[in-house]
C-alpha positions, 0 to 999 in steps of 0.5 A: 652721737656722743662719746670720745670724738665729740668730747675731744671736737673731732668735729671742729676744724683745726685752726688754719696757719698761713706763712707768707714769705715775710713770715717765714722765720717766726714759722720756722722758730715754731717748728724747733721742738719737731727739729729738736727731735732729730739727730744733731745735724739732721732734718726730722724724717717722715716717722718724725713728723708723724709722731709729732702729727698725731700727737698733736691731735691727741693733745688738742684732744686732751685739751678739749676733754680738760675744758670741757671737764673743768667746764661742765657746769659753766657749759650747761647753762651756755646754749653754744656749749650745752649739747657738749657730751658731759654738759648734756649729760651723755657721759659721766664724769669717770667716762670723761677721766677715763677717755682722757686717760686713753688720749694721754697714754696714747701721746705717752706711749707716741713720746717715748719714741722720741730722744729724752729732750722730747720726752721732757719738752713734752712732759712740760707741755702737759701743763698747758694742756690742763692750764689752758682752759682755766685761763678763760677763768682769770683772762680774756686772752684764750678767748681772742678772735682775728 
């Protein structure tokens, strides 16, 4: 059926990450911003990680909403695309606004238990998620395939 969890693509997997031993320091530069979030001197505990898990799923959520809401039109006309909630017609664009609201309040209220750093770093992401999708607009590199 339709509705919030096809529009945010709960269907499609998450990208897989594989970290050979060679790999290993750019993988641990990537998990800065979850370190940043612990105490000085500290390892993030388990409560930690799992704010920054969920809200991970809720951004790709919201980033998806955005995609689809920026590309609705485009999407309509694209046989891949054309059975997504808002290109089918499913749902409306408000329910979309509305659907997209609940994901950022739900990551809003999951970063307000973190230290002000965090609360910032993720304030600055937030771009990304709404810019992302636009860039397939003016370059091919969203689009890039292994």
């Amino acid at each position: 059926g339709a509705g919030g969890g096809s529009l945010c693509r709960r269907e499609t997997p998450l990208p897989e990450k594989r970290v050979s031993a060679s790999a290993a320091a750019p993988a641990l530069r990537s998990e800065l911003p979850i370190a940043s979030a612990a105490e000085p001197g500290c390892l993030p505990d388990w409560h930690t990680l799992s704010l920054f898990g969920i809200g991970a799923v809720l951004l790709r959520g919201a980033g998806c909403t955005v995609n689809d809401m920026w590309g609705r039109d485009y999407d309509k006309k694209v046989v891949r695309t054309a059975s997504r909630p808002l290109a089918a017609g499913e749902i409306s664009t408000f329910q979309s606004f509305v659907f997209l609201g609940g994901q950022l309040s739900l990551a809003l209220c999951l970063l307000l238990y973190l230290n002000y750093y965090s609360i910032v770093l993720g304030a600055a992401s937030l771009s990304l998620v709404i810019a992302y999708p636009l860039m397939k607009r003016i370059t091919y590199w969203p689009q890039l395939k292994k």
